[in-house]
C-alpha positions, 0 to 999 in steps of 0.5 A: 500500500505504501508502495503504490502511493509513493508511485503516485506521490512521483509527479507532484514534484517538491510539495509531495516530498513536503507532504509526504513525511506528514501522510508517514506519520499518520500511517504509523499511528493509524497502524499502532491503535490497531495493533493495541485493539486486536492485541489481547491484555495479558495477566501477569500472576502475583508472587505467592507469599510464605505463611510466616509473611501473612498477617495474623487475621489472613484468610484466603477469601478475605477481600479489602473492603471498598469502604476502608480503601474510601476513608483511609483516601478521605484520611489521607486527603484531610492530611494534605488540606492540613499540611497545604497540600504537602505530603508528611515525612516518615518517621524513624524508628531507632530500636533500641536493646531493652535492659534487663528484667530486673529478677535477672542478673546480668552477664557482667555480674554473673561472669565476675561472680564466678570468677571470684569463687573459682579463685575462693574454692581452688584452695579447699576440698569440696564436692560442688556444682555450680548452680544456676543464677538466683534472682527474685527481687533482693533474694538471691546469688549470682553465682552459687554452689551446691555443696554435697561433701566437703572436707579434707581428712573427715569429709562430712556428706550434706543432707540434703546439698547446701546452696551456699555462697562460695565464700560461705563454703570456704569458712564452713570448711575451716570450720569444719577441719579445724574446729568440729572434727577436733572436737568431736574425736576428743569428746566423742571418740569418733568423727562427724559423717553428715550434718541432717536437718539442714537449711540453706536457701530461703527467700524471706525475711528474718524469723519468717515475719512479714515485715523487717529486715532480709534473712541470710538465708535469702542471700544464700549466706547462710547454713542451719544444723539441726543434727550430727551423724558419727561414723559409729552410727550414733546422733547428737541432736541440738534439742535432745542434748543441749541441756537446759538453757539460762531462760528454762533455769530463771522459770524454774526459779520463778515457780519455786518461789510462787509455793505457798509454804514460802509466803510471809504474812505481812500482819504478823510482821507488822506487829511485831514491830510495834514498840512496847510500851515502857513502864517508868516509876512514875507511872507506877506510883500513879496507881493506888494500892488495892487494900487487902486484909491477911487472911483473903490473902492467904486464902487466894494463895491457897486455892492458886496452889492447888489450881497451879498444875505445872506445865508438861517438859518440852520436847528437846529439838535435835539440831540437824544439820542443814541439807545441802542443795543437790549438785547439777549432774555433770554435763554429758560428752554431747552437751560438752562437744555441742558447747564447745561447738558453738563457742568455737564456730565464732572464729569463723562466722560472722553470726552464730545463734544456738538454743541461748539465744531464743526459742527459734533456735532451741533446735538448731544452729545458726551459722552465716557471714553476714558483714559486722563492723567491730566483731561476731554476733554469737549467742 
């Protein structure tokens, strides 16, 4: 077609060749929006996404609703109004590392911890595993240990295992070698093999109250024995073979002189101390004699004769000497090694409480290292 209009395009001369770039333009066009007509819309398919990429409420047959998309348009159009037509800027976000919860201690802190109680026990002998970081508000350790035996020459078994802080462990473990076992094959001629009824770690306050100052026990500071195992099989127990203790004597003082025997009258005594009445000379010549004839006189001394019956000897009192109060029974070898124990364990520990200290440690031994400015607490 192109070619047979250029044949006819020959005899026009200048002007054809002028006209003829235009009527090529037009042709050009004319054939495009044909090609766009007859030439079919082809439907790309979108990427599938991965199930961990969808949203929480995505369901296959959900379709975005028609008024969301005209009020988020409205939303988006009163914005540019507001800001003369000027589209905002997007906000940065910096994330930033959360700091940690505050019952977790951190890497620093556990990592010097354990640090310093490797150096602390690598001098001692001790059966340990290191167990996990404590933390529940004020209560807890950031590295502590499980102790299960401990011990040089006699190592002594925990029942159950102590969770104790390290320097706790290393002062229960000179304790331990230098002072109760000494004592126990001196006094009891056999050693110690196991401490039972022990207690360790415990978050809560002083003497279990609800109020007052924090326990060593919730610092795992500290260490309670209630009993002693020997390797002969025998058992000293703090409350069986301590003896009576100083509060138990001051009772008992209390309730002998409450007898009713022992009670002074206080009238008795008030009239007896009353001053006699002193009769001087004068008082004497005040009063008249009585006039009495000889013979009324004799007849009273003779009826008073025969009235008079003398009165029965009294009997002699046998002077006896006065009985001497009982001597206290001597202390037996459980209550001498329990004294010794106690007195002892002051060298060690920062506080010691036994049964003289009060009825909540009647039964038990109290041994922690809580920090004291001038010296030991031990009672």
């Amino acid at each position: 077609m192109d070619h047979l209009f250029l044949k006819s395009m020959r005899g026009f001369g200048l002007a054809g060749l002028i006209v003829l770039p235009a009527t090529i333009a037009l042709l050009a066009t004319s054939s495009l929006g044909a090609q766009k007509r007859l030439a079919p819309t082809a439907q790309v398919p979108l990427p599938v996404l991965a199930p961990w990429h969808l949203p929480r409420n995505y369901s296959k047959n959900s379709k975005p609703s028609k008024k969301t998309k005209s009020s988020n348009s409205k939303a988006d159009g009163n914005k540019l109004k507001k800001n003369g037509g000027k589209s905002e800027k997007p906000i940065s976000v910096t994330t930033e590392t959360a700091p940690p919860p505050e019952d977790v201690w951190s890497e620093e802190q556990i990592n010097t911890s354990l640090k310093r109680c490797v150096s602390e026990l690598a001098a001692i002998q001790a059966r340990v595993e290191i167990a996990e970081p404590i933390r529940k508000g004020p209560c807890g350790a950031p590295a502590a240990v499980e102790v299960r035996k401990i011990g040089s020459r006699y190592p002594i078994v925990m029942a159950p295992a102590a969770t104790l802080r390290c320097k706790m462990v290393v002062s229960l473990y000179r304790f331990i070698d230098e002072s109760l076992q000494p004592a126990a094959l001196e006094i009891l001629g056999s050693p110690i093999v196991s401490f039972n009824g022990i207690s360790t770690y415990s978050c809560r306050n002083r003497y279990g109250r609800k109020t007052g100052k924090l326990s060593e026990h919730a610092l795992a500071n500290a260490l309670d024995v209630g009993h002693f195992k020997l390797a002969n099989g025998k058992r000293v127990s703090v409350a069986g073979d301590w003896g009576p203790t100083k509060r138990d004597r001051r009772n008992a003082d209390k309730v002998a002189e409450a007898k009713p025997g022992k009670v002074v009258k206080v009238a008795n005594t008030v009239a007896a101390a009353r001053p006699k009445a002193r009769k001087t000379r004068r008082s004497l010549r005040r009063i008249p004699p009585v006039p009495v004839k000889k013979a009324d006189a004799l007849k009273m001394l003779d009826l008073a004769a025969r009235r008079f019956v003398p009165p029965p000897p009294k009997p002699v009192k046998k002077i006896t000497p006065k009985a001497k109060a009982a001597k206290p029974s001597p202390p037996s070898k459980e209550q001498r090694f329990l004294k010794r124990v106690h007195a002892e364990a002051c060298r060690y520990f920062g506080t010691v409480l036994g049964p003289e200290a009060n009825e909540a440690h009647r039964d038990h031994f109290h041994f922690d290292m809580a920090p004291r400015r001038r010296s030991n607490y031990c009672e």
